[in-house]
N, C-alpha and C positions, 0 to 999 in steps of 0.2 A: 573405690577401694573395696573389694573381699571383706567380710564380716570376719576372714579368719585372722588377716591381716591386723585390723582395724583390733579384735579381741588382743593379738600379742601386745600393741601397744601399753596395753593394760596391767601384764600380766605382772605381779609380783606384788611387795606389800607398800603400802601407803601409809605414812602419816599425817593425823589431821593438824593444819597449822589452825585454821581458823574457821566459824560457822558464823556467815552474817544470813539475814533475815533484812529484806528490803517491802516491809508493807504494802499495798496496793489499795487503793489509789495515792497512798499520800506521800510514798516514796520514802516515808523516814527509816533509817537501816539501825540496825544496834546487831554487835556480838551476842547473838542467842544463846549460847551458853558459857558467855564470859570469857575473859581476853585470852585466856590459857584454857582451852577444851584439850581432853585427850580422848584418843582414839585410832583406828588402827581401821583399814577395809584393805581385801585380801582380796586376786582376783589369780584363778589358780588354771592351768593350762587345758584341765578338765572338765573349762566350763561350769566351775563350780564358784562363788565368791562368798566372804562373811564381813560384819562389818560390824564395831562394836566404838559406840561415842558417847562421852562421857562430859556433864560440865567441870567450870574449873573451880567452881565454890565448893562441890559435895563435902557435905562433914561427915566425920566418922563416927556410928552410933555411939554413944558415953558405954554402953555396958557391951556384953556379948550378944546380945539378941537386940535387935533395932525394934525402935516403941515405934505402933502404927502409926503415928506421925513421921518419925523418921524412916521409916520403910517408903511410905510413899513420897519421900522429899528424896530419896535416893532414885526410887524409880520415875520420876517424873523430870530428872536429872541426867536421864540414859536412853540412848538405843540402839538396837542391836539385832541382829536379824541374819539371817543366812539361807542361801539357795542356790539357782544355775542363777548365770546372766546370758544376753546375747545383748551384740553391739551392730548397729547400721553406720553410717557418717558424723552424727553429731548424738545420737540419744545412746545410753544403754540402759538396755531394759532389766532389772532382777527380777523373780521369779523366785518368792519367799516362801518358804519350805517349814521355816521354823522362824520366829519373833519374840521379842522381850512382849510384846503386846499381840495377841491373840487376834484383834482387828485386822492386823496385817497377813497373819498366815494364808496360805494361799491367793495372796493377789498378786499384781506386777506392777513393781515400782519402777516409771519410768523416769529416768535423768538428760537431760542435756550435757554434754560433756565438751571440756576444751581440752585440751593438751598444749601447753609450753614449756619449754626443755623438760625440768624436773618437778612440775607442778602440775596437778590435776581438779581441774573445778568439777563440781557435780552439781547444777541448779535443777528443781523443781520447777515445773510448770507453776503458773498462778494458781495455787489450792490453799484449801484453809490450814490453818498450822494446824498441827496434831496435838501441840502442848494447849494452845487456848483456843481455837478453831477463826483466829483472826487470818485475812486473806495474803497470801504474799508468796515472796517468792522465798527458798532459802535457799544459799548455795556455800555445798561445804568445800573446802580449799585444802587440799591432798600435797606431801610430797614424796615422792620415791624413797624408801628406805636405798640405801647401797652393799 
């Protein structure tokens, strides 16, 4: 199939049902950011995509200004990123532009991708997590807004 084809399938907004994390070698899997994550990825006909996830614990700072404790318990809770994508058969690739985390700016994050009716998986190659650099895979679990 056409890379343009293969992009329309894509196109519109997604919500996240769920983000597991399956360890390597040892296979044990857990909801990475808890049984109710929010979050939203955008895939726009421009070839442009954004993508913003959220755990389901985050507390909301007690005052108006979050104490540097609570700053990084919010960001360490979150991510978030935007740029172009391109799509082949099974991967798409982003092409980060801008990031809640500055490590990612300008690289290309590649995904494996399934599609069944109204749901969208997106797993990781085998890499170390980002949150505590343990090895594994994570795949987040998308549905078509309507």
């Amino acid at each position: 199939m056409n890379e343009k084809i293969l992009a329309n399938r894509l196109l519109g907004t997604w919500k996240l049902v769920s983000v597991i994390r399956e360890e390597i070698p040892s296979g044990l899997k857990m909801d990475l950011l808890g049984p109710d994550p929010k979050g939203f990825i955008n895939y726009l006909a421009d070839g442009r995509m954004m993508v913003i996830v959220v755990g389901s614990d985050r507390k909301k700072p007690v005052g108006n200004v979050a104490t540097s404790a609570e700053a990084e318990s919010l960001f360490r809770s979150m991510n978030s990123y935007a740029g172009t994508y391109a799509v082949t058969d099974d991967e798409v690739t982003h092409h980060v532009d801008i990031s809640f985390n500055e490590t990612w700016t300008d690289t290309k994050q590649t995904r494996f991708y399934t599609l069944e009716a109204s749901r969208l998986t997106l797993s990781t190659s085998v890499s170390p997590d980002p949150y505590d650099g343990k090895m594994s895979v994570r795949s987040l679990i998308w549905e078509r807004l309507k």
